[in-house]
DOSE-507666 format. One record per residue (C-alpha): residue number from 1; x, y, z. Coordinates in steps of 0.1 Angstrom, whole numbers, plus 5000, padded with zeros to 4 digits. Example, Ala and Ser with C-alpha at 12.3 -4.5 7.8 and 13.67 -1.06 7.14 Angstrom:
<nodes>
[node 1, [5123, 4955, 5078]]
[node 2, [5137, 4989, 5071]]
</nodes>
This chain:
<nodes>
[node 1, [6763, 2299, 1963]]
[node 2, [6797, 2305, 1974]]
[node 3, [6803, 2335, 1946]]
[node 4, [6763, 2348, 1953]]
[node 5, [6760, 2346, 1985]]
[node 6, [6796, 2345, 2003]]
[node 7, [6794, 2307, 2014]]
[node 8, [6829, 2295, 2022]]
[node 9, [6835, 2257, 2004]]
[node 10, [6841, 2244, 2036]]
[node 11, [6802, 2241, 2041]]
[node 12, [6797, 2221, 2013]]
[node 13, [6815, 2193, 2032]]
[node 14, [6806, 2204, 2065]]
[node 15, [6767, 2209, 2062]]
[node 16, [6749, 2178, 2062]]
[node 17, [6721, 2193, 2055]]
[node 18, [6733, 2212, 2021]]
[node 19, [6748, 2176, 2012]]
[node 20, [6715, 2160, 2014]]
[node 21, [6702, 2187, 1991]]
[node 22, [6728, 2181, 1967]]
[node 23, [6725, 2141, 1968]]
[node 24, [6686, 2146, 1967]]
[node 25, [6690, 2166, 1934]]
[node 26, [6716, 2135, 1921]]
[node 27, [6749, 2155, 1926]]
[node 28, [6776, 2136, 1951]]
[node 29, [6795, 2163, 1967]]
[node 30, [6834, 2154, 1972]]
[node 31, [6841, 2154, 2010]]
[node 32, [6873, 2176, 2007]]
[node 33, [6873, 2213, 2000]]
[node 34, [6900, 2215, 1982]]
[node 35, [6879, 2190, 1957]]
[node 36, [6858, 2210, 1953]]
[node 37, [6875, 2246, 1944]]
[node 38, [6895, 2220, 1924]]
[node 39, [6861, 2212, 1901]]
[node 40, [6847, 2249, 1907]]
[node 41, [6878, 2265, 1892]]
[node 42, [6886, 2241, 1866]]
[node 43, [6848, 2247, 1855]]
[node 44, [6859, 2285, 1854]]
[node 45, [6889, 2275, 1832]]
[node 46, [6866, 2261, 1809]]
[node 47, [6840, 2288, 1809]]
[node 48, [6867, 2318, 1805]]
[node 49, [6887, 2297, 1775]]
[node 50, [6848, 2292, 1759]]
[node 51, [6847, 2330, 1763]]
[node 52, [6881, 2338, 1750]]
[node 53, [6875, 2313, 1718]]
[node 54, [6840, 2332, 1712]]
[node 55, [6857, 2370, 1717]]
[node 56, [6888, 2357, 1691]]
[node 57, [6862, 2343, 1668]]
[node 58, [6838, 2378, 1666]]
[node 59, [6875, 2396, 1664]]
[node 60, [6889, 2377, 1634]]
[node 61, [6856, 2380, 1619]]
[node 62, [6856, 2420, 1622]]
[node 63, [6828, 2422, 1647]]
[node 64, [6829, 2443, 1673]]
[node 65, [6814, 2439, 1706]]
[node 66, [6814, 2454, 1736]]
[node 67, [6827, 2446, 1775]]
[node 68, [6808, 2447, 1807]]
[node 69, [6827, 2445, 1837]]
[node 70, [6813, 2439, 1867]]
[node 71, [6827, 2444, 1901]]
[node 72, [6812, 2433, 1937]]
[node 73, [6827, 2442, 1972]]
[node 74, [6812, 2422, 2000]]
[node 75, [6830, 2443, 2026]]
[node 76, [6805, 2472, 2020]]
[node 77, [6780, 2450, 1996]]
[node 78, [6784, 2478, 1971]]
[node 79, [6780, 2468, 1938]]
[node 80, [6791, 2485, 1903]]
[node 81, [6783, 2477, 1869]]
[node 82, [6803, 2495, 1841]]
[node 83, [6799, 2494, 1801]]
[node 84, [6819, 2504, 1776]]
[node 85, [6814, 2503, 1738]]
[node 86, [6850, 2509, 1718]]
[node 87, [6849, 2530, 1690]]
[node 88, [6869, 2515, 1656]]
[node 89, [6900, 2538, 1667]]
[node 90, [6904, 2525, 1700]]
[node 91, [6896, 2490, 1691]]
[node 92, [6920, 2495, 1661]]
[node 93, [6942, 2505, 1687]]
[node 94, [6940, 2479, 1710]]
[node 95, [6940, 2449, 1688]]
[node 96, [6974, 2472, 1676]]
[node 97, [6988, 2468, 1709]]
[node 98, [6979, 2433, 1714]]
[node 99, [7000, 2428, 1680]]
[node 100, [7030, 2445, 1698]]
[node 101, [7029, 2428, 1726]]
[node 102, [7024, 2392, 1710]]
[node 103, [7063, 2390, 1708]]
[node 104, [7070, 2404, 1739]]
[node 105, [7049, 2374, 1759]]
[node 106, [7065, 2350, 1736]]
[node 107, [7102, 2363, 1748]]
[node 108, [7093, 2362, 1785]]
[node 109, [7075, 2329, 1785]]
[node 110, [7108, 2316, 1770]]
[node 111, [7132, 2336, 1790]]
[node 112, [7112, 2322, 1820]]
[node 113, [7117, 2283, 1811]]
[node 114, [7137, 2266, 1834]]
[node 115, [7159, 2254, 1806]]
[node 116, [7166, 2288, 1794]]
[node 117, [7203, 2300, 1786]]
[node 118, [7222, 2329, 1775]]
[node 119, [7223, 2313, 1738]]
[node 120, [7185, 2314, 1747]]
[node 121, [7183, 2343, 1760]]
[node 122, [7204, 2363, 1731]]
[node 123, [7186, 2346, 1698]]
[node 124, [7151, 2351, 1719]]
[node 125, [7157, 2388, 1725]]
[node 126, [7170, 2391, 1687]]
[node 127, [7137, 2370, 1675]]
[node 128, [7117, 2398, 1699]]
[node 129, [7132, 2429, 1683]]
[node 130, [7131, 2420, 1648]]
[node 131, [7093, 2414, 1655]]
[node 132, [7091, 2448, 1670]]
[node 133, [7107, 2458, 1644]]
[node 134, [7083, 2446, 1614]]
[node 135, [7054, 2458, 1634]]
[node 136, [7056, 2489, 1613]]
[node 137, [7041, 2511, 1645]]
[node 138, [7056, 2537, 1663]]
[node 139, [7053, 2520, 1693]]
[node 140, [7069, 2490, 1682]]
[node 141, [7096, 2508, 1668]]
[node 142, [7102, 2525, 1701]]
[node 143, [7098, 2497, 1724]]
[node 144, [7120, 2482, 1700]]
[node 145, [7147, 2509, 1706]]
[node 146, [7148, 2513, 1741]]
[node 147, [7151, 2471, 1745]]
[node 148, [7182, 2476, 1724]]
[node 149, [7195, 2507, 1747]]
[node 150, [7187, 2489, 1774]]
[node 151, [7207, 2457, 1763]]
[node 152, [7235, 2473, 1756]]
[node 153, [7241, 2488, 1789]]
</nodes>
């Protein structure tokens, strides 16, 4: 209701009414707000990791699929649907770059620790661009190059 049809959380607590519904139907509603975007959101965690497990299952299986993204703006209540099929080249492509970048994410998420030092820093970045480096892609190879450049100045 609140995604549908623009109802702000707050009513659920607020409405005595829509609580009644809810309780009539078997569901006990939490009496905070913030409850309740807690459970809403940690069922869309749960949803989006079930739809990330399903899309890396098809992809290491050789399927390919297609993505629909969907967009909705309540300020003007226009809404947009668009669909895109990927060809084997750009999805060839893609999965390419998601290789590339695999090494990357894993150098910033440890650069960003909190217990991170320069000796973590320096065999992190080394780790990063010898990855790069076995990619084997031009892009790799480049990225590679210019965080080397860029290191040394």
């Amino acid at each position: 209701m609140t995604a549908k049809d623009g109802l702000p959380l707050s009513v659920f607590v607020t409405s005595e009414d829509l609580r009644e519904l809810f309780k009539a139907k078997g569901f006990l509603l939490p009496r905070s707000s913030t409850t309740i975007r807690m459970m809403v959101m940690n069922y869309g965690m749960t949803l989006r990791m079930k739809v990330v497990n399903e899309l890396s299952q098809l992809k290491e299986t050789g399927h390919r699929f297609s993505l629909t993204f969907d967009e909705w703006t309540s300020s003007s209540n226009r809404r947009a649907n668009i669909e895109y099929r990927f060809s084997q080249h750009e999805f060839d492509a893609l999965v390419n770059l998601e290789n590339i970048l695999k090494p990357v994410k894993l150098a910033v998420e440890v650069l960003c620790r909190q217990d991170a030092t320069l000796i973590t820093a320096e065999a992190t970045l080394k780790f990063m661009i010898k990855k790069l480096e076995d990619n084997n892609s031009a892009l790799a190879s480049e990225l590679a190059l210019c965080l080397r450049r860029r290191i040394l100045q």
